[in-house]
C-alpha positions, 0 to 999 in steps of 0.5 A: 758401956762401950768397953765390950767392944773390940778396939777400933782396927788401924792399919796405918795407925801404929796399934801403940799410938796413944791417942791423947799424946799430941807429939804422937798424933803431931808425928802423924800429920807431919808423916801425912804433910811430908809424905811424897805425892807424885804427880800423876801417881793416883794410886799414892794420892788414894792411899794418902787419903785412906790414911788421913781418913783412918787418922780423922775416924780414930780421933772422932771416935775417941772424943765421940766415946768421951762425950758420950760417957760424959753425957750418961753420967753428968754427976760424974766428975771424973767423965767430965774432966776427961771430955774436956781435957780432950776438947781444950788440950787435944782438939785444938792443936789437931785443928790447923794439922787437919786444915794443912793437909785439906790445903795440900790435898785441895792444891794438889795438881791431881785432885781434879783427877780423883773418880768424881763420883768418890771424890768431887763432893768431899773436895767442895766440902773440904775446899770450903773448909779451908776456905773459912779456917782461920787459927784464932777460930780454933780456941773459940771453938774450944771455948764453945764446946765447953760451954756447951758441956757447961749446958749439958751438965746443967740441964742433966742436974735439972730435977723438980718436985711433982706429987712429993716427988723429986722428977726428972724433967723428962718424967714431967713431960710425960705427965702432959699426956695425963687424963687429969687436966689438974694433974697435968696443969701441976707438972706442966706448971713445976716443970716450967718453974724449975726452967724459970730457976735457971732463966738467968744461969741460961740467959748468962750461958747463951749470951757467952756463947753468943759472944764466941759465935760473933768473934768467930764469924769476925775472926772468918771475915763474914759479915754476921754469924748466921752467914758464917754458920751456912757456909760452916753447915755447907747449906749450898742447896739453899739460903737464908733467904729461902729460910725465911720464905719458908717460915712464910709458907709455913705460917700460910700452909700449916698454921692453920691446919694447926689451928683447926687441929687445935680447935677440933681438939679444944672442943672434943676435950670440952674447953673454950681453948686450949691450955699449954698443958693441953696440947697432948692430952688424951681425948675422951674415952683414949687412953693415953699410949703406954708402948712399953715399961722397960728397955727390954721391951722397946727394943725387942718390939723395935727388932719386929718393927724393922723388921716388917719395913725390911728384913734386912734393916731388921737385921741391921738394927737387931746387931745394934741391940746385941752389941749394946750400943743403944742407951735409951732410958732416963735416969737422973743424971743422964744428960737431956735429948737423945740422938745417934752418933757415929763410932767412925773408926768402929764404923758402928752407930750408938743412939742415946735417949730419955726414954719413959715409956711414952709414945714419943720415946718409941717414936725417938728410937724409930727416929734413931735408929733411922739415922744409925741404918743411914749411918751402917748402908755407908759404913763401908765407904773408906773415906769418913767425909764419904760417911757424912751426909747432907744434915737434911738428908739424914733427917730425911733417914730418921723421919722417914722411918718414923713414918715406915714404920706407923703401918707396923706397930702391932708389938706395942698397939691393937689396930684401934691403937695403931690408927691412932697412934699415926693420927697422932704423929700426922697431927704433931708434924702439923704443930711441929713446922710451925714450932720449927719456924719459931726456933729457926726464926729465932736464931735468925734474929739473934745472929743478925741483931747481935747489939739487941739479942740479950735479955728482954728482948730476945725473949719479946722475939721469941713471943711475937714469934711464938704468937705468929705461929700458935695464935690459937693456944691460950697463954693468958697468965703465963707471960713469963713462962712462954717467954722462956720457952725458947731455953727448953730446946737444946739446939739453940745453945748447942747446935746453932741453927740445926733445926730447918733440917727437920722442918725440910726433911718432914718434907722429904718424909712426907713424900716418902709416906705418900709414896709407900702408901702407892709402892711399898717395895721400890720406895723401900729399894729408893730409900735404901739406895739414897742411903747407901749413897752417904756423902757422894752426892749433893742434898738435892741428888740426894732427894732424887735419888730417893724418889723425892723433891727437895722443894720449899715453896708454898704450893709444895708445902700446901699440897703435904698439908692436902696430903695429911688432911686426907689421911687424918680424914681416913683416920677418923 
């Protein structure tokens, strides 16, 4: 898919270096590690930099194109294999190449000297690196990502019988939003039994990689995985402590929100309670929302969308489309999720998803797209660590524009359609919070009890966890399949705790709703400005620049939730 795009511009990087030849790229860190960097010369200091950087993005990219290629295909074996010989044979040995310039260049007497508004936040990120990096830590990783290939491949195999035919998982959720309840009841029930087939190849997938967690954390001298991860994560804006506070304002601000928007929603459907396979169902005399049937229309209604927040982001997002770097429908096969990654050499975006014509599938691509605008307004930045921000900031990117985006739905919506359709998401982002707590508070625990985290009683924890925050859905029977639960979501084998992000960026996007609602233009000129800002500046700057606060505590989120019951009350 990516073959029609030129090859990625080197300047440094002599155009004839096979980029899988560890003696070539060897040859190209011993130039960088021995190059002549004299003292007070900033200009040779600067032009290292541009240098290494070009290297690092050329690397990036090829792996990046790899997984990708294997994430279209997973019945691929020949894509596979390609994506693992990377990230068992090339990746590792450029680890500690990579971490013997980050110690020249964090040791060198003139560093301090480099334009901080440029420089001072990828050196604190790259000091921290060299800080933790530890040569026994890189085969772990390498194990890791395998493992985490292993998941993808078997997620992407995953397949059920539903009304005699054989579905992709994604096909089933959409079933969810049936008018029929025994029609959703079937697929939520073959869904959650095809889940229940794989529990223990899933149980044995996460308990490995578990195991590589913990030897990592060991292998860095600290005291427990979750402690290893925050600072590999670079979380210096906030703790796990303010994790947990936050999970408690959650459970204190939106679960019951959430329970009234269950309860109103139990009762419009005519039900005592409601049933897991309930949660999405149409409401009498709605119809469930269909925006598109095929790809062509998504995007060329997504073109018009971002076009009304801004032209120019329009145009952005057009360019994307035209030089085929989005692969947004589901297919068996095709790896589960979807996200946007960066081509950093190419200094372009591609976005991946599993599309099937649902309201959440145009919802994803907002959401995508979102973070690849972030990804081009910092895409002229030289320096790659530049072009990599804050993980939080950049959910702030995608959730936002999923939220700029409600008042300009007219391709896919009537107005009655539109109104709903922003009621609907309001409501999700209520249930979404508490959902977030239960996977972030999970993986507290899992990493913090590593002698109890296996078996049984990981999935008790995930129950009480889920009982805490969804105390009023009615899971009466269904005891095995709710303690399952947690394996549906990707994060938790793959990107271990990368989800509080969401949850402190629904914040941020919330802010940013309320204050399009008051001034539409300078909170487009704030979001484009935080933007284009990319990695130069810390989280909380980042939310400032924007306009925004970043602020966990109860009254803050209560206030949000204040903010939501009114307009879900104008909506009405």
């Amino acid at each position: 898919m990516l073959a029609s795009l030129p090859p990625p511009p080197r300047r440094h990087v002599p155009a004839d270096l096979e980029l899988a030849s560890l003696p070539a790229l060897t040859g190209c860190y011993d130039e960088l590690a021995t190059r002549p960097l004299p003292p007070g010369d900033l200009w040779a200091l600067e032009q290292w930099l541009h240098d290494w950087s070009e290297l690092e993005a050329l690397l990036h990219e090829e792996q990046t194109r790899r997984e990708i290629a294997m994430n279209r295909d997973t019945d691929d074996p020949a894509r596979l294999a390609a994506y693992l010989d990377w990230i068992d044979r090339v990746a590792p040995p450029c680890k500690p190449l990579r971490d013997r310039l980050a110690r020249r260049l964090v040791a060198h007497e003139d560093a301090a000297a480099l334009a901080p508004e440029r420089h001072a936040c990828m050196l604190r990120e790259l000091a921290n690196q060299v800080a933790l990096f530890r040569d026994e830590i890189v085969p772990l990783e390498a194990a890791e990502q395998r493992l985490c290939a292993e998941h993808q491949t078997l997620r992407g195999g995953m397949q059920a019988e539903f009304a005699g035919q054989l579905c992709t998982l994604e096909a089933l959720e959409a079933e969810e939003e049936h008018p029929d309840s025994a029609r959703r009841e079937a697929a939520w029930r073959s869904l959650s039994a095809r889940f229940l087939a794989e529990k223990p190849a899933l149980d044995d997938l996460l308990d490995r990689l578990l195991d590589l967690r913990l030897a990592q954390a060991a292998a860095a001298g600290c005291p427990d995985y979750r402690d290893y991860r925050f600072r590999k994560l670079g979380r210096l804006d906030y703790s796990p402590a303010d994790c947990l506070a936050f999970h408690a304002a959650i459970e204190a601000a939106v679960v019951p929100l959430a329970s009234e928007l269950l309860a109103r929603r139990a009762a419009a459907l005519g039900q005592p309670t409601l049933r897991p396979w309930d949660l999405l169902a149409p409401l009498p005399g709605e119809a469930t929302l269909r925006p598109f049937t095929d790809e062509a229309t998504l995007i060329a209604g997504c073109r018009q969308v971002f076009h009304a927040v801004d032209p120019e982001l329009g145009r952005q997002f057009a360019g994307l489309a035209d030089r085929g770097l989005l692969d947004l429908l589901a297919r068996p096969g095709k790896a589960p999720g979807g996200y946007q990654v960066n081509l950093e050499a190419s200094r372009l975006p591609f976005i991946f998803a599993n599309a099937v014509g649902r309201h959440d599938d145009l919802l994803t691509l907002l959401h995508e797209g979102g973070h690849a605008l972030h990804a081009l307004a910092c895409a002229d930045d030289p320096l790659i660590w530049n072009r990599s921000p804050p993980l939080e900031f950049c959910e702030v990117a995608s959730m936002g524009m999923e939220l700029l985006a409600s008042d300009h739905l007219a391709p896919f919506y009537t107005p009655a359609e539109q109104r709903r359709a922003l009621r609907q998401q309001l409501e999700s982002i209520v249930l979404f919070l508490p959902y977030m707590a239960c996977v972030d508070a999970l993986q507290h625990w899992l990493y913090t009890h590593p002698q109890q985290a296996r078996g049984r009683e990981r999935d008790e924890i995930w129950q009480s966890l889920h009982e805490r925050f969804f105390p009023t859905v009615d899971w009466s029977g269904l005891a095995p399949e709710r303690a399952a639960l947690w394996q549906r979501k990707l994060h938790i084998f793959e990107l271990p705790f990368y989800y509080i992000e969401y949850g402190i960026a629904q914040l941020g996007a919330l802010q940013l709703f309320a204050r399009h609602r008051r001034d539409p233009v300078g909170t487009i000129a704030a979001y484009r400005r935080g933007l284009a800002l990319g990695a130069r500046a810390g989280l909380r700057d980042l939310f400032t620049a924007t306009g925004l606060q970043l602020d966990l505590s109860l009254p803050a989120l209560q206030s949000l939730m204040d903010l939501i019951r009114a307009e879900l009350d104008q909506l009405e």
